[in-house]
C-alpha positions as CSV (number, residue, x, y, z in Angstrom):
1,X,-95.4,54.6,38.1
2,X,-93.1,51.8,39.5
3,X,-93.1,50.3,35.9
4,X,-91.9,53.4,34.6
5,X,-89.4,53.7,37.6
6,X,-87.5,49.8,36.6
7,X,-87.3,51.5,32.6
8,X,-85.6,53.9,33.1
9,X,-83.6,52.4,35.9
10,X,-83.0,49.5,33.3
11,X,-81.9,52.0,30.2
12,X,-79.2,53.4,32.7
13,X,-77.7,49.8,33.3
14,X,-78.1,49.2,29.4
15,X,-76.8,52.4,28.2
16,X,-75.8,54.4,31.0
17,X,-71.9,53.2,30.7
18,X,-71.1,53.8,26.9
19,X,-68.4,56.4,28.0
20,X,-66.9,53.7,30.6
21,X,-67.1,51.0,27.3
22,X,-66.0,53.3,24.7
23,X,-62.6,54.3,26.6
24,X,-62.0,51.0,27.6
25,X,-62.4,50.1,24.0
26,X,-59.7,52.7,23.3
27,X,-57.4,51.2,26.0
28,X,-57.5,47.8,24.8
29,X,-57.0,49.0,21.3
30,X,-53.7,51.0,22.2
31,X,-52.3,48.2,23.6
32,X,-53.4,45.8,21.3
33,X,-51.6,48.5,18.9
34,X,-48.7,48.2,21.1
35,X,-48.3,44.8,21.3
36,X,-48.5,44.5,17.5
37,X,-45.7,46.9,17.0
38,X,-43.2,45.1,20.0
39,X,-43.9,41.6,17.9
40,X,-43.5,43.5,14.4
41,X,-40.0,44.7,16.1
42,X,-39.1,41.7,18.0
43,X,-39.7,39.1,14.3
44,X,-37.9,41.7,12.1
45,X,-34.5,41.5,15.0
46,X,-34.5,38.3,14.6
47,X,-35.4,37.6,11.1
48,X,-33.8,40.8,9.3
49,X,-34.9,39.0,5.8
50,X,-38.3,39.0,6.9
51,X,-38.6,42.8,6.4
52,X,-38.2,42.6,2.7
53,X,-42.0,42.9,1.1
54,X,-42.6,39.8,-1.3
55,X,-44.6,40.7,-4.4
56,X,-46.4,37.0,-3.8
57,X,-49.6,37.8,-2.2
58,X,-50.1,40.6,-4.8
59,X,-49.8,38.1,-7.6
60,X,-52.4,35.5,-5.8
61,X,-54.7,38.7,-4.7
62,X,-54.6,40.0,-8.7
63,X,-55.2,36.2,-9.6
64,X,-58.3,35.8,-7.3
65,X,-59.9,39.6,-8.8
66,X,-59.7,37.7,-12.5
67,X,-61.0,35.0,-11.1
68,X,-63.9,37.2,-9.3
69,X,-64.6,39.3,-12.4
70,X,-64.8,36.3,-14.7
71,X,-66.9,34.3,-12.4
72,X,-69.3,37.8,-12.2
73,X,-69.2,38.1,-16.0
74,X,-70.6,34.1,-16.2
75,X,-73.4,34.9,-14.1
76,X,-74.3,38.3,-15.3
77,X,-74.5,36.6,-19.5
78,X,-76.2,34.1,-17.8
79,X,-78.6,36.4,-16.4
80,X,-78.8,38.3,-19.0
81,X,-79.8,34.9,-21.5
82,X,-82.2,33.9,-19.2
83,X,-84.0,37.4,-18.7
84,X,-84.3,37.8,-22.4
85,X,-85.5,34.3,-22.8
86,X,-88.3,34.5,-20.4
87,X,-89.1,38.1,-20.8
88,X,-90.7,40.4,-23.4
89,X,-88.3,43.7,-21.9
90,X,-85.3,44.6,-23.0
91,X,-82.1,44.1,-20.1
92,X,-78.1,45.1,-20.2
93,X,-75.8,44.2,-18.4
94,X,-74.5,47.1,-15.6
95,X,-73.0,47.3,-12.7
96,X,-75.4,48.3,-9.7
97,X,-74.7,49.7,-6.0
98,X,-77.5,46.9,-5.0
99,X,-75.5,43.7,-6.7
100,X,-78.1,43.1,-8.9
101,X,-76.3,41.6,-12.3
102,X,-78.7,42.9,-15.4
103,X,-81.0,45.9,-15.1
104,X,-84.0,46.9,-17.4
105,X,-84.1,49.5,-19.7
106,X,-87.0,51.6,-20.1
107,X,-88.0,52.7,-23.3
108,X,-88.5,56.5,-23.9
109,X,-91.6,57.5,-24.9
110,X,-93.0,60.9,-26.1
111,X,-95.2,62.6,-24.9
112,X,-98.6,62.6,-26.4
113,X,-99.6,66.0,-27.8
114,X,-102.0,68.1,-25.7
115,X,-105.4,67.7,-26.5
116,X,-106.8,71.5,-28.2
C-alpha cells in the first residue's frame, strides 16, 4: 500500500500544477506580446520608413516554392522511372497526405459471375 501511496503522491507533483503552468504560460505570453508591440512602436518612431511593407521577401518566398515544387517533381519522375523499372504494377504520380511521391493503381476487376 505504501507503493501505491508515493504514485499517486508522485502524479500530483507531475501533474498536479497544470493550472499553476498553464496561467503562467498565459502570463509570460501577454507580456512577451507586450513587449513585441512597445519594440514594434519604439523601431517604427524612430525609423518611420521602416513601416512601409517591402514586396522582397514575397519574391524570395515565391522563388523558394518553384524551387520546392520543381525539386518534388524531380523526385517524384524519378520515383515514378524507378518504380516502373523494377516493378510489374502500374504507379502515377499523386499527391498524398502521407508524403509518399507515386502511388499504385489497382486494377478493377469484375466480379466473377455466381456460380448456378
Amino acid at each position: 500500500m505504501g507503493c501505491r501511496r508515493e504514485e499517486v503522491t508522485w502524479s500530483r507533483l507531475r501533474f498536479g500544477n497544470t493550472g499553476f503552468q498553464n496561467k503562467n504560460r498565459v502570463a509570460i505570453l501577454a507580456e512577451l506580446d507586450k513587449e513585441k508591440r512597445r519594440l514594434i512602436q519604439n523601431s517604427s518612431m524612430n525609423n518611420p520608413g521602416a513601416s512601409i511593407p517591402l514586396s522582397r521577401p514575397a519574391l524570395n518566398k515565391d522563388f523558394r516554392d518553384h524551387a520546392e515544387q520543381q525539386h518534388i517533381a524531380a523526385q517524384q519522375k524519378a520515383a515514378l522511372q524507378h518504380a516502373h523499372a523494377h516493378s510489374s504494377g502500374f504507379f502515377i504520380t499523386q499527391d498524398s497526405s502521407f508524403g509518399n511521391l507515386i502511388l499504385p493503381v489497382l486494377p478493377r476487376l469484375d466480379p466473377p459471375p455466381p456460380a448456378e
